[in-house]
N, C-alpha and C positions, 0 to 999 in steps of 0.2 A: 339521755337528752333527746326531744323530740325535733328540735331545729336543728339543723346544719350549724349553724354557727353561732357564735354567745358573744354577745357584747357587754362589758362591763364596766362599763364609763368611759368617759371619752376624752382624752388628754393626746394632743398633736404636741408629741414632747419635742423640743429643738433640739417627733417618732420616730453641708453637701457640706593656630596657623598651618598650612600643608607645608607640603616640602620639609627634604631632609637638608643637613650640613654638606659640604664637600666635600671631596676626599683629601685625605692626607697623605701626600705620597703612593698611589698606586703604582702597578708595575707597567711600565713602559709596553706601549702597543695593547693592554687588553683594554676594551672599550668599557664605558661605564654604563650599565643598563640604562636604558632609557626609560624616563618616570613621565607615565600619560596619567594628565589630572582629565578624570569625566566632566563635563559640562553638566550632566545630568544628576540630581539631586537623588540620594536611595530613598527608594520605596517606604513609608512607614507606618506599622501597625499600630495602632492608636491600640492602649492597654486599657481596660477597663480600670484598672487602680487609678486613671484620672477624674474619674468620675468618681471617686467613693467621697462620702462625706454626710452631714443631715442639710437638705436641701428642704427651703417655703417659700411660701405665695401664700398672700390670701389676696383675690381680688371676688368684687360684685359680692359678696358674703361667703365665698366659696373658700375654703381654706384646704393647703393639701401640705403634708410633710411626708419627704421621702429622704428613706436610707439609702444608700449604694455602699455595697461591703466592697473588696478591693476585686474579690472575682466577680462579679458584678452581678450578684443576686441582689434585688432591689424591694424593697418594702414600702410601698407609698401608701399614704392613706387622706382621702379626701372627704369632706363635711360637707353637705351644701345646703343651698337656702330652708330647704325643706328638712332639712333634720337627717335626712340621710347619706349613712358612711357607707365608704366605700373601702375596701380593701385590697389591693393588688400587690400580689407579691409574682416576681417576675425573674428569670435568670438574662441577663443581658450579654454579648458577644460582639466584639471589633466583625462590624461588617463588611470589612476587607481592607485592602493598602491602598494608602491615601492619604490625603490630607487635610479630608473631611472630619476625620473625629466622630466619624459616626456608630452609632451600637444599634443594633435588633437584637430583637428578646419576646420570648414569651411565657405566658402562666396564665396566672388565675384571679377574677376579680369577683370577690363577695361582696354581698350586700350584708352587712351585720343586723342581724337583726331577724333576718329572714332565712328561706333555704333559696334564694338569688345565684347563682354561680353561674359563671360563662368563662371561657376560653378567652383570652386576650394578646392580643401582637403591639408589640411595644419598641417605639423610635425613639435613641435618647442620642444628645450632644451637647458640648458645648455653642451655646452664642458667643459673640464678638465681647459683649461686656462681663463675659468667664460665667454667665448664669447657667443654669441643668433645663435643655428645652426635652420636654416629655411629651412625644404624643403619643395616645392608647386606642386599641379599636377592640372594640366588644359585640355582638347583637350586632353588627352595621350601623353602631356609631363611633363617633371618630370626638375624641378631644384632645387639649393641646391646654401646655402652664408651662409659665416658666418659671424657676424658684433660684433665689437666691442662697448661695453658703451662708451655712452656720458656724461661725467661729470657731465655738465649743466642742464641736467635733475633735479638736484637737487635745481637750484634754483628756487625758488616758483616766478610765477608771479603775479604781480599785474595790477588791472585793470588800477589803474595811467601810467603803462608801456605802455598798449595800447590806450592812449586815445592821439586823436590828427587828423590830416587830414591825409587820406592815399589815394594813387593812384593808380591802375592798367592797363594795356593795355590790354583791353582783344578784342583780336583779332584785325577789323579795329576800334574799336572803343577805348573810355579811361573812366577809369573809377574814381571816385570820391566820397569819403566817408567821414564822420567825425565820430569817438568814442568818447562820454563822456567820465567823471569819474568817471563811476557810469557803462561802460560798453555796453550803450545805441545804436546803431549804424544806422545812416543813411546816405542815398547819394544818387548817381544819374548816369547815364551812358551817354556817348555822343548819342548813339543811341537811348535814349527815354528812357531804363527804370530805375524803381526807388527801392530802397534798405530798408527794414528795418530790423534792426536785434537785435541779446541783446551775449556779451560776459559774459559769468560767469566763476570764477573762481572755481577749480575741491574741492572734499572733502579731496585728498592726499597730497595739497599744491607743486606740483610738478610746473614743468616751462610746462605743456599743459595746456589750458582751452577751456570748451566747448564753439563753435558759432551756433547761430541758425538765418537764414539767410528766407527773403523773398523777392522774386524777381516779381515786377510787370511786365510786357511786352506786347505792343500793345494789352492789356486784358487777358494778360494770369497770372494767379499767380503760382508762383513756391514756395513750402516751402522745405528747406533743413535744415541741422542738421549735426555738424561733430567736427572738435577739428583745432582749431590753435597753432602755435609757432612759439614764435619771433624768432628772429633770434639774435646772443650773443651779438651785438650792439645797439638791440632794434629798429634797423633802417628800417628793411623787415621784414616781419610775411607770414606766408604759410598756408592757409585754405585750408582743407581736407572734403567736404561735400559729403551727399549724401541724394535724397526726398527718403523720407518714401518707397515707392515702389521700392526702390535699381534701379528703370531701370537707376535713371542720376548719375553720378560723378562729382563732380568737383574737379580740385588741384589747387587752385590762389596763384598768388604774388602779393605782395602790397608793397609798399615802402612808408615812408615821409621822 
């Protein structure tokens, strides 16, 4: 491949009492410890597993969906007026004890389509009305969304969900896969190259699971690694990959 990164269709799949008893007959003359309640509240590290879930917005034509897995690797991906995606994939971290709630993070945001990449530092938290506030800074610019949870995050997938033929167009060519039941994945592209892969399902039983994906091409092997999810009909699924060396992205749709 001559671009950084491959886009192939674009589907934002929904891609968020103290005190003890008394005593009972103690022995005569020895005192009973004395119990100091603190005034002061402990300290508490807000866990990134608060924040996991499939989290959207779309406002002004701008549409963004983000994952947060429980260790707080985050997968968002944004649309905007002009046709262009964006992709940020991000590791997030409890910014210290408190009772802010707040996460810093950072990675990498592509532009799909292009060879676009830049460094990105990433602010996330809870709002007041339980919404995921994200702001990202790239280049010296700065944005800000707020997205709402997605229900469906909570149903747990299974691999029987994904097993079956799936298709994609990825770009002039199409593409052509089948998943066991067991998760297994192979297939094949009109352009020559050939697919192997393996879907697991995650340890939090949530509706994401991990794909790890290899792409043969006129001699070249690509290995990637990233999270899928179907989509609430089970009919489309959206892979979110990226090789080892962060320089490629992909975001696909598939459909049977």
């Amino acid at each position: 491949m001559s671009r950084h990164y491959r886009f192939w269709g674009w589907v934002l799949a929904t891609l968020a009492g103290c005190g003890g008893g008394g005593s009972g007959g103690g022995n005569a003359g020895i005192a009973e410890p004395a119990t100091h309640l603190s005034t002061q509240s402990p300290a508490i590290t807000p866990a990134t597993a608060d924040l996991q879930g499939i989290w959207e917005s779309s406002s002004a034509g701008v549409k963004t969906s983000a994952v947060v897995l429980p260790n707080g690797q985050t997968w968002l991906a944004q649309r905007r007026v002009n046709g262009d995606i964006d992709l940020v994939i991000a590791e997030l971290e409890a910014s210290g004890e408190g009772y802010s709630s707040a996460f810093i993070g950072s990675g990498k945001r592509y532009r799909l389509g292009s060879t676009v990449v830049g460094a990105v530092d990433l602010n996330a938290g809870k709002t007041a009305a339980a919404n995921l506030s994200m702001t990202w800074t790239t280049t010296g610019v700065t944005e800000i969304v707020e997205m709402g949870y997605q229900n469906r995050y909570n149903a747990a997938a299974t691999l029987a969900d994904h097993a079956g033929d799936w298709i994609g167009k990825p770009g002039p060519g199409a593409l052509n896969w089948h998943v066991t039941a067991t998760g297994l994945l192979s297939g094949s592209s009109s352009t020559g190259c050939t697919y192997a892969g393996q879907i697991k399902l995650r340890a939090e039983a949530k509706a994401v699971v991990d794909v790890s994906l290899a792409e043969q091409c006129a001699g070249k092997s690509t290995q990637l690694s990233g999270i899928a999810l179907l989509s609430a009909d089970h009919r489309s699924a959206t892979l979110a990959m990226t090789t080892v060396d962060g320089l490629t992205a992909w975001l696909l749709a598939i459909s049977h």
